[in-house]
C-alpha positions in Angstrom: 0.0 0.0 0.0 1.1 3.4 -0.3 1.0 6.5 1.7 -1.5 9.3 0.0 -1.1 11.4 2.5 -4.4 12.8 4.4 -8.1 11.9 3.2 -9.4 14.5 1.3 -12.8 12.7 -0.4 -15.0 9.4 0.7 -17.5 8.3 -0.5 -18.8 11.9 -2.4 -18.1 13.7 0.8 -15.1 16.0 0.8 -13.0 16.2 3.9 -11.5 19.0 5.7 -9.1 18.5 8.9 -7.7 21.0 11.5 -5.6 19.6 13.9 -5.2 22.7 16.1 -8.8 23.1 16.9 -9.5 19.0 16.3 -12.3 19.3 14.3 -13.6 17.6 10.7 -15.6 19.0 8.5 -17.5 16.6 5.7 -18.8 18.3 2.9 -21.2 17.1 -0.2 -21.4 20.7 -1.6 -19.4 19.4 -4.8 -22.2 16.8 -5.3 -25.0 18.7 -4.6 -24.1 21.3 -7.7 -24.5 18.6 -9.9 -28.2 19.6 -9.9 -29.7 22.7 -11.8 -31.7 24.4 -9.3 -32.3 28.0 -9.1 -30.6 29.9 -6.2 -32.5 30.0 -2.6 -32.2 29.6 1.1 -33.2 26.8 2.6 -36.7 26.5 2.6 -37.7 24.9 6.4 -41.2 24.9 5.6 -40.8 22.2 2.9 -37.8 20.2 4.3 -40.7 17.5 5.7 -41.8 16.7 2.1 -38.8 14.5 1.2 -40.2 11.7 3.4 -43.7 12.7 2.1 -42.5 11.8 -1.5 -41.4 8.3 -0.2 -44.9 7.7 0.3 -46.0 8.4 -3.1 -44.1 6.5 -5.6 -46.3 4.4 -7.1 -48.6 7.1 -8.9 -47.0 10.7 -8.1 -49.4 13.8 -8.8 -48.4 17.5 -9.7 -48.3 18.4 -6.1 -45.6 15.8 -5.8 -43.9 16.9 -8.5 -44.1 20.6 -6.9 -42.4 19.1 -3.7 -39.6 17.3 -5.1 -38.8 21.0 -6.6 -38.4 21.8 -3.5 -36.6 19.4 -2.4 -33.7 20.6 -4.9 -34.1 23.8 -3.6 -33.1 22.5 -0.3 -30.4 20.7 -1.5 -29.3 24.0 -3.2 -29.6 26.3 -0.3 -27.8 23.9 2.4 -25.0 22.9 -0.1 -22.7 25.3 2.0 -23.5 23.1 5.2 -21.6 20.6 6.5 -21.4 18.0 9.4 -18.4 19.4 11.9 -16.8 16.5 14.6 -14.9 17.7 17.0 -12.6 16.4 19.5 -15.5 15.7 22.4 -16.0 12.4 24.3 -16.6 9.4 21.8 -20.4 8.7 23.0 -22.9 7.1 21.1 -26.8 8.0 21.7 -29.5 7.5 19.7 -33.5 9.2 19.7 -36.4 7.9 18.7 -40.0 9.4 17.8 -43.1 7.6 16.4 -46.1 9.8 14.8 -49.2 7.1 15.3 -51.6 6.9 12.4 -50.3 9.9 10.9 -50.9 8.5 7.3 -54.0 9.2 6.3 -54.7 6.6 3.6 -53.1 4.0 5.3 -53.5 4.9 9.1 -49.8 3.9 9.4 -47.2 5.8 11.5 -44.4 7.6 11.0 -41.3 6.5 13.0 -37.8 8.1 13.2 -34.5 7.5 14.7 -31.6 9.9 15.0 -27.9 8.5 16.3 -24.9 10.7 17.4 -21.6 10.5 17.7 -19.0 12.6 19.7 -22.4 14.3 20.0 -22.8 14.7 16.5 -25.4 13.6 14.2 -23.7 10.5 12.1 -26.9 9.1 10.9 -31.0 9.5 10.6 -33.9 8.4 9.2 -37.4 9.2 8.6 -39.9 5.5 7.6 -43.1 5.1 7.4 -43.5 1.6 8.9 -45.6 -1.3 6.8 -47.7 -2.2 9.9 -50.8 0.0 11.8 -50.1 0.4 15.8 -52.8 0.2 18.0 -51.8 2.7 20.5 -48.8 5.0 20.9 -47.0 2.5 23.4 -46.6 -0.2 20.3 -45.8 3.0 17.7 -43.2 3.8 19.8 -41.9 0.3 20.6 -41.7 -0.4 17.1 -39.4 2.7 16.7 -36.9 1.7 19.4 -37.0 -1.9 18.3 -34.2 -1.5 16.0 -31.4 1.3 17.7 -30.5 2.7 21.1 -32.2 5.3 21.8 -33.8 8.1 24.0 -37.4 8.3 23.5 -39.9 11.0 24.8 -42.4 8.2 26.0 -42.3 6.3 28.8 -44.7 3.8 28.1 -42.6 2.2 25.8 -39.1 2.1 28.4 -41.5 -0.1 31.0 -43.0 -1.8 28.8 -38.9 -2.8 27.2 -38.1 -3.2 31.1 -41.2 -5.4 32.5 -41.2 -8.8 31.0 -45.1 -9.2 32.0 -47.6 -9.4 29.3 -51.0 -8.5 30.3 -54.6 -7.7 28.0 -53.4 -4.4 27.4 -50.2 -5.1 26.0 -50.3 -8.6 24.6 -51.5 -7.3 20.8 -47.9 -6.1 20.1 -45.6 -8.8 18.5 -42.8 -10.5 19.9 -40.6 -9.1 17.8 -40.4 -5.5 18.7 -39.4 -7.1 22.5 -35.8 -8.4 21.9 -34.9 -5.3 23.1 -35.3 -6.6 26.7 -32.6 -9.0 26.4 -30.3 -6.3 25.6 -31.1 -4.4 28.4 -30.5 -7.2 30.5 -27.3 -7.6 29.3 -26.5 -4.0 30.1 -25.9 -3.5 26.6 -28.6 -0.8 26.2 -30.0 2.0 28.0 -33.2 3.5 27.6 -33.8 7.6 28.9 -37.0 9.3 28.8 -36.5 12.4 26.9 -38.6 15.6 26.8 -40.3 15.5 23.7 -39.2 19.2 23.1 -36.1 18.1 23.1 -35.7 15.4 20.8 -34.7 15.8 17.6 -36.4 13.1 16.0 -39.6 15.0 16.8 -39.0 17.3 13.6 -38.7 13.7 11.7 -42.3 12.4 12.4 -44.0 15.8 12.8 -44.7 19.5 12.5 -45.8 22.3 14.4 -49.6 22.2 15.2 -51.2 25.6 14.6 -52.1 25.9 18.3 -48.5 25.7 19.1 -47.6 28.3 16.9 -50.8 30.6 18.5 -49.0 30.3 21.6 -45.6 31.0 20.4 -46.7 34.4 19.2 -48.9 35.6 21.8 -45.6 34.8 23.9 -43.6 36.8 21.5 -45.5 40.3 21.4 -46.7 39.8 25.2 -43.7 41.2 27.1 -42.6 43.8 29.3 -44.9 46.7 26.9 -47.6 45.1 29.6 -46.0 47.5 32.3 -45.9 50.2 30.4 -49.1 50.9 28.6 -50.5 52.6 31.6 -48.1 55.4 31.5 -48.5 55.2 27.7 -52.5 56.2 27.8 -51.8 58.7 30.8 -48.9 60.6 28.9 -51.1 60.3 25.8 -54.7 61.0 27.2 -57.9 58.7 26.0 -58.3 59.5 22.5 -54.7 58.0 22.1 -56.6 54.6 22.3 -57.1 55.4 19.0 -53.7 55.2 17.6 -52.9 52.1 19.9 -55.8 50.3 17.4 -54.0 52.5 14.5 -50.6 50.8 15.8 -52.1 47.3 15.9 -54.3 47.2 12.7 -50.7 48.1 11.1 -48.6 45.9 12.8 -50.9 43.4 11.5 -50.9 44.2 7.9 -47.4 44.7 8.2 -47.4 41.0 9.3 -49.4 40.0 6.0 -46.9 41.9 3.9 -44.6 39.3 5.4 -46.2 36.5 4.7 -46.9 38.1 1.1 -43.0 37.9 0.6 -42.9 34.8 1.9 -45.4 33.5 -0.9 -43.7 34.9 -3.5 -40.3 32.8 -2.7 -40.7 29.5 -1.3 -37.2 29.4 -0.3 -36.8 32.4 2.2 -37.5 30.8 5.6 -36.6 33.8 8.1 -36.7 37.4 8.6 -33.2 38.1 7.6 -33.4 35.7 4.5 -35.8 38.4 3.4 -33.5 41.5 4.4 -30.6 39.2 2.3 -33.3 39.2 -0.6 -34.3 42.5 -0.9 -31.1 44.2 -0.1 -28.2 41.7 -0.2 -25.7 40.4 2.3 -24.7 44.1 3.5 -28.6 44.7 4.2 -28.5 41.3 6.2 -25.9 42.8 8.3 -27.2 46.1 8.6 -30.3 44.6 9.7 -29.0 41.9 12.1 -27.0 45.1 14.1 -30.5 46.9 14.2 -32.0 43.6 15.7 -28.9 43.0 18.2 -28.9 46.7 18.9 -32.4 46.1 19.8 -31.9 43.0 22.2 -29.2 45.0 23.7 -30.9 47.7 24.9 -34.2 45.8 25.7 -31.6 43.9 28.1 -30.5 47.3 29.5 -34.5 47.3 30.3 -34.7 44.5 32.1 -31.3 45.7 34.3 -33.2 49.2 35.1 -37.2 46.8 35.4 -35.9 44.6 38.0 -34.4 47.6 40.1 -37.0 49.7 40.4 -39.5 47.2 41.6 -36.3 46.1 44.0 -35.8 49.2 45.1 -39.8 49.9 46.3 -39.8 46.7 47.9 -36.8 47.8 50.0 -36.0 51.7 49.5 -33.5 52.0 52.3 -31.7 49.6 50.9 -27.2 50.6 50.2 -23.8 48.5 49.3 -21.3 50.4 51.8 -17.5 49.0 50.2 -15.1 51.1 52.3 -15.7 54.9 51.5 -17.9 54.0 48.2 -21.6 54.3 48.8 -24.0 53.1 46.0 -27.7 54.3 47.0 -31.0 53.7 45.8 -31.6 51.6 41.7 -27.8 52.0 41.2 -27.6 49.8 44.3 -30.0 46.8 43.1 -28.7 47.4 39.1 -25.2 45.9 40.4 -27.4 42.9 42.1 -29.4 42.3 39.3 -26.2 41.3 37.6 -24.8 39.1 40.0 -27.6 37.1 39.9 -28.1 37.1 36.3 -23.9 36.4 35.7 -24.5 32.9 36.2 -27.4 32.4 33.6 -25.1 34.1 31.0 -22.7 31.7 31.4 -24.5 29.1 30.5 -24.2 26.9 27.3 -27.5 25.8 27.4 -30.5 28.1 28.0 -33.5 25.3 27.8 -34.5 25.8 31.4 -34.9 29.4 31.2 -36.7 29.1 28.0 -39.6 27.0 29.4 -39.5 29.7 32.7 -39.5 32.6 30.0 -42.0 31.0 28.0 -44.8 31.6 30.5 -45.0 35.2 30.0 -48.5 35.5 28.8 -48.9 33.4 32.3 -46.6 36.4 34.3 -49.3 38.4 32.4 -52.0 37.3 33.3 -50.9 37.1 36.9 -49.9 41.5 37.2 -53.2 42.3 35.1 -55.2 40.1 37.9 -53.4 41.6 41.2 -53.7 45.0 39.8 -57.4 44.6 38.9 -57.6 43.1 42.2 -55.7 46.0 44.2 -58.3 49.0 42.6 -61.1 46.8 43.7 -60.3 45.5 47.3 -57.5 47.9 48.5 -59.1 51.4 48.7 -58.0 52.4 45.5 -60.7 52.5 43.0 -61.1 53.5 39.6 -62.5 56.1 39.8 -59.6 58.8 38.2 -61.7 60.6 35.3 -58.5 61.2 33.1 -57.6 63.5 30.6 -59.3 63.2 27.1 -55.8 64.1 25.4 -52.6 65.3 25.8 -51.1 66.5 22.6 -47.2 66.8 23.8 -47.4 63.5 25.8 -48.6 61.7 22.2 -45.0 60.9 21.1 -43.9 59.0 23.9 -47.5 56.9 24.1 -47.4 56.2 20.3 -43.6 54.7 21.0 -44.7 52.7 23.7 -47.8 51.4 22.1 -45.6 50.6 19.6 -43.3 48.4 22.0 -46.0 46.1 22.3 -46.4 44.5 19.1 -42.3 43.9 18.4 -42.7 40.2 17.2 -42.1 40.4 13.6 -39.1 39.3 13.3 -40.1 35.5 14.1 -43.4 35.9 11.9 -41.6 34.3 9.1 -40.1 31.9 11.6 -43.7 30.6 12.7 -44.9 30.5 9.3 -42.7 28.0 7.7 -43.1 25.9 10.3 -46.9 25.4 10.2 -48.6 22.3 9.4 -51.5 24.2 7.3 -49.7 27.5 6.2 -53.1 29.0 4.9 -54.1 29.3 8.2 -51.3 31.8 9.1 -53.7 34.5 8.7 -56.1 33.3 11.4 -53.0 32.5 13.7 -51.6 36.1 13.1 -55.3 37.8 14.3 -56.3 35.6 17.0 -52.7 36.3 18.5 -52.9 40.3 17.9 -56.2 40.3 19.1 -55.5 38.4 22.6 -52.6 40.9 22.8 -54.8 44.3 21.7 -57.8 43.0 24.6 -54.8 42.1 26.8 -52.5 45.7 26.7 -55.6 47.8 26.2 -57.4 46.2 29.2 -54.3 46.8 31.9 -54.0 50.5 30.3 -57.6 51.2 31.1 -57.6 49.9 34.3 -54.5 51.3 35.4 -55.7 54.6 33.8 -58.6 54.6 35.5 -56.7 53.6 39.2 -54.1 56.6 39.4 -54.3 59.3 36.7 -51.4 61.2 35.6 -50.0 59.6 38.6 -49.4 56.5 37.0 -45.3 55.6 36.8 -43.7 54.4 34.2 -44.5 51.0 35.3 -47.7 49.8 37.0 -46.0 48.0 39.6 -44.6 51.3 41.0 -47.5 52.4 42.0 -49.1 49.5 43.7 -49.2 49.9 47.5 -46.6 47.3 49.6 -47.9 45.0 52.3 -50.9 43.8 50.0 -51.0 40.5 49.0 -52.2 41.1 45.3 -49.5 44.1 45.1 -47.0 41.6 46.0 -48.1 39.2 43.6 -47.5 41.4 41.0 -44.2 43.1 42.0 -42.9 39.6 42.6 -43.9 38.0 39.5 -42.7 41.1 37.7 -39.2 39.9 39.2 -39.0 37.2 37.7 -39.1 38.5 34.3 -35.6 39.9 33.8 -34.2 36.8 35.8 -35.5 34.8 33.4 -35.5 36.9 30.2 -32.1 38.4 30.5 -29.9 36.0 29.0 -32.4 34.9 26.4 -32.0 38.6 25.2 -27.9 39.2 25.1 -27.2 35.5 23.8 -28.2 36.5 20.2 -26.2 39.6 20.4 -23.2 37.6 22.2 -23.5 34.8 19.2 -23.5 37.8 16.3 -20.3 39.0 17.8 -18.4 35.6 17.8 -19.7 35.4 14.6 -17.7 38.0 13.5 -14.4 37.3 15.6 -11.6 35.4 13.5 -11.4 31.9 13.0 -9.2 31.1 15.5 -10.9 32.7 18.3 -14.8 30.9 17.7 -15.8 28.7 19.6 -13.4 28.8 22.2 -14.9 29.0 25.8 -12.9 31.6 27.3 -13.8 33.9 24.5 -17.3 33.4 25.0 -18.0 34.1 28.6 -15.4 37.3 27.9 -17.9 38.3 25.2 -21.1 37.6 27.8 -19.3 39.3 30.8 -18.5 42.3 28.9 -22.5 42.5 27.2 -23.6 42.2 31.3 -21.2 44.7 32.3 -22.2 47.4 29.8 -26.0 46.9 30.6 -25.2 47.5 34.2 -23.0 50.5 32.9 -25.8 51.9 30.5 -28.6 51.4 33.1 -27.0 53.1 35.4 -26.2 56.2 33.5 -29.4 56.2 31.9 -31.7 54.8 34.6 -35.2 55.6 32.8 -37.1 52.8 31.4 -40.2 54.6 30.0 -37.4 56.0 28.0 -35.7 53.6 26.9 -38.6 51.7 25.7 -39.3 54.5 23.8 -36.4 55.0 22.2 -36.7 51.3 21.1 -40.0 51.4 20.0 -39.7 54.5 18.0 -36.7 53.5 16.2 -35.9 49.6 16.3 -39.4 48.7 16.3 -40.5 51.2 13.6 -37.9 49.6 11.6 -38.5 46.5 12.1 -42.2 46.3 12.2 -43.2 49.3 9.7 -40.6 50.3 7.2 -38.7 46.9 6.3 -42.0 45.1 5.8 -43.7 47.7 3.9 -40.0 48.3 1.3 -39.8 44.0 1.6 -43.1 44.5 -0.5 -42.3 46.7 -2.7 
């Protein structure tokens, strides 16, 4: 034999090595060119139909025909990808998924298995099996019967585990239970796995259009909540009007994306669409705008958490020698300590499903402040001003705050099961949110005047249980929300460092510790948050809500 120095190709898949960070890189880019397709991104709304083809061999239709088109699309949009190994532990796991009856012909499932090496996906597949499952236990069995695996239902691990047959379980076949005898042998190891986090889950299904209802209420119900009070006392009650003009616009606006969308299958994000309207430097322009946003919402958040702090516990002060820090400045410096750790982390799932109850946090302050006015001496009975023609700037921003969730509209809609829907999902989800922000600014309105603060909570009397509630949920927000925030901006950064200083850890939390330390720096020397959200709602917002959709269009 002789020595041809390094691998460079195998099997179609060309091979890159780098020693010094011990990584591989295998690439079929050179293979995938072979096919004419026009140019595109990667359309994620249509990735699912390649198994959907499978199905229909026998006797294809035009629709068929339409999907394998976009199939080459694909192909042609993720040619530029490439599977990266790196020197990590040399573990193998597997996940498994099973969609029961989700052929509708047929009523067969849909099963899927997923293995990983070094933490890396080495190999996958998506069948649709020849047999019909009674229940989900067997459909899931069935999956697992042929890999390790860690499967999101548990049914099917006890049923692997007990050896017992009983009337319940005896119509699933022998077969599908040699898997026991490998777990005796300790040669196998089945994990229950949230079904949010397996992979294999994007392999047998996609996203239900309730799911995707929730996901957007979540993403334009946020902190704007707090603020809408203030917005209708600085604006007076005839700026009710423009809050509707705000939403009816933001919701066209949203249609305008979807529009785009339409008209090129293989855009799947916001910033695909910024890329084809204005090219890679508008991509970048746009994705600072977006970061810039994130930034200073995070800055928010810092100057959020100590206000409420700092009414819970005014006299609070950090004494460090001669150095005094007093009052919001004081809590601000807290907030980050407790905070450091989350930005640290590498994986962010747990604040996720925390953050991801916000319409929940919601629902919680727009109850305890109803319930304050009507059992703590307050009342509603504040007449209000009909409008305030100088104070209509700053409530227009801050109406505008509210409905800042366009930039994952195109997100949501290529993952939906039944995209023609979108429009029913995108009005149900504004109007919760319009009922919602409206509803608190009334109320709140209607409790304290032109006394209202910039935030609701402010205002709430101490020592009262609902007060409480709401002060203390209203904590939990940044805590949870923070990191969520500054880890796009962090990642964008990196993004742009050189080669030899990605992905390296100690670069990472430098980046992260620096974001957290210019918050604190920023919210200290600009402690107003009615402000701030302002400023972010008149220009980020406006941007990225009203002008980029509306020239996107054109």
């Amino acid at each position: 034999m002789k020595n041809l120095s390094l691998a460079q190709q195998i099997l179609g898949m060309k091979i890159v090595r780098d020693r010094k960070t011990k990584k591989i890189w295998m690439s079929q880019k050179k293979y995938v060119e072979q096919f004419y397709v026009c140019n595109g991104v990667y359309p994620a709304r249509y990735s699912s139909r390649s198994w959907r083809c499978e199905q229909i061999l026998a006797n294809p239709g035009k629709k068929h025909w339409e999907a394998i088109k976009w199939i080459l699309r694909y192909l042609k949009g993720t040619s530029k990808m490439c599977f990266c190994f790196r020197g990590t532990e040399p573990i193998l796991e597997g996940f498994a998924d099973a969609n029961m009856a989700g052929d509708l012909d047929g009523r067969k499932f849909t099963s899927g298995f997923l293995f990983t090496f070094a933490r890396e996906a080495v190999s996958w597949q998506s069948k649709l099996q020849k047999c019909v499952a009674l229940s989900t236990t067997e459909a899931e069995c069935i999956a697992i019967e042929k890999y390790k695996v860690y499967c999101d239902s548990q049914s099917p691990i006890d049923l692997s585990k007990n050896s017992m047959y009983h009337s319940c379980t005896k119509h699933i076949d022998v077969r599908y239970h040699w898997i026991r005898e490998v777990m005796e042998k300790q040669l196998l190891k089945l994990v229950k796995i949230h079904t949010n986090k397996n992979p294999t889950d994007m392999l047998t299904k996609v996203a239900s259009r309730d799911k995707l209802e929730d996901v957007l209420r979540k993403v334009v119900t946020g902190i704007g909540l707090l603020t809408v009070p203030y917005a209708l006392s600085s604006g007076g009650w005839l700026s009710l009007l423009l809050f509707f003009l705000v939403a009816a616009m933001t919701f066209y606006t949203g249609l305008l994306l979807k529009t785009c969308l339409d008209a090129d299958p293989s855009i799947r994000s916001y910033l695909d669409i910024v890329e084809r309207a204005f090219g890679k430097t508008g991509r970048i322009i746009v994705t600072i705008i977006m970061n810039s946003e994130l930034y200073l919402v995070g800055t928010g958040l810092l100057i959020l958490e100590a206000d409420n702090l700092h009414k819970l516990f005014p006299k609070f002060m950090i004494k460090i020698g001669t150095l005094t820090i007093e009052g919001t400045q004081s809590f601000v410096f807290i907030t980050a300590l407790v905070i450091l750790p989350s930005m640290l982390l590498t994986d962010l799932s747990i604040l996720s499903y925390v953050s991801a109850t916000g319409v929940f946090f919601c629902l919680i302050i727009f109850i305890s402040v109803v319930c304050v006015g009507a059992f703590n001496g307050v009342g509603f009975h504040v007449k209000g001003k009909l409008v305030d023609v100088g104070g209509l700037p700053t409530a227009v921003s801050l109406y505008i705050v509210c409905f800042a969730g366009h930039p994952v509209v195109p997100s949501v809609y290529t993952s939906m099961r039944n995209a023609y829907q979108f429009s029913k999902v995108l009005l149900s989800s504004f109007t919760v949110t319009t009922i919602t922000y409206m509803s608190i600014a009334i109320v709140g309105y209607l409790m304290y005047g032109s006394d209202v603060e910039s935030q609701i909570t402010l205002n709430l009397p101490t020592g009262k249980a609902s007060a409480e509630a709401a002060i203390y949920t209203t904590l939990l927000i940044p805590i949870t929300r923070y990191a969520l925030m500054l880890t796009p901006v962090a990642n964008g950064i990196e993004s742009g460092l050189l080669e030899n200083y990605k992905n390296r850890t100690p670069v990472r939390l430098l980046i992260r510790m620096v974001l957290l330390f210019s918050t604190v720096v920023l919210a200290c020397v600009f402690p107003y948050f009615e402000s701030l959200m302002a400023i972010v709602g008149s220009i980020f917002v406006v941007l990225a809500s009203f002008v980029l959709p509306c020239l996107f269009y054109l």
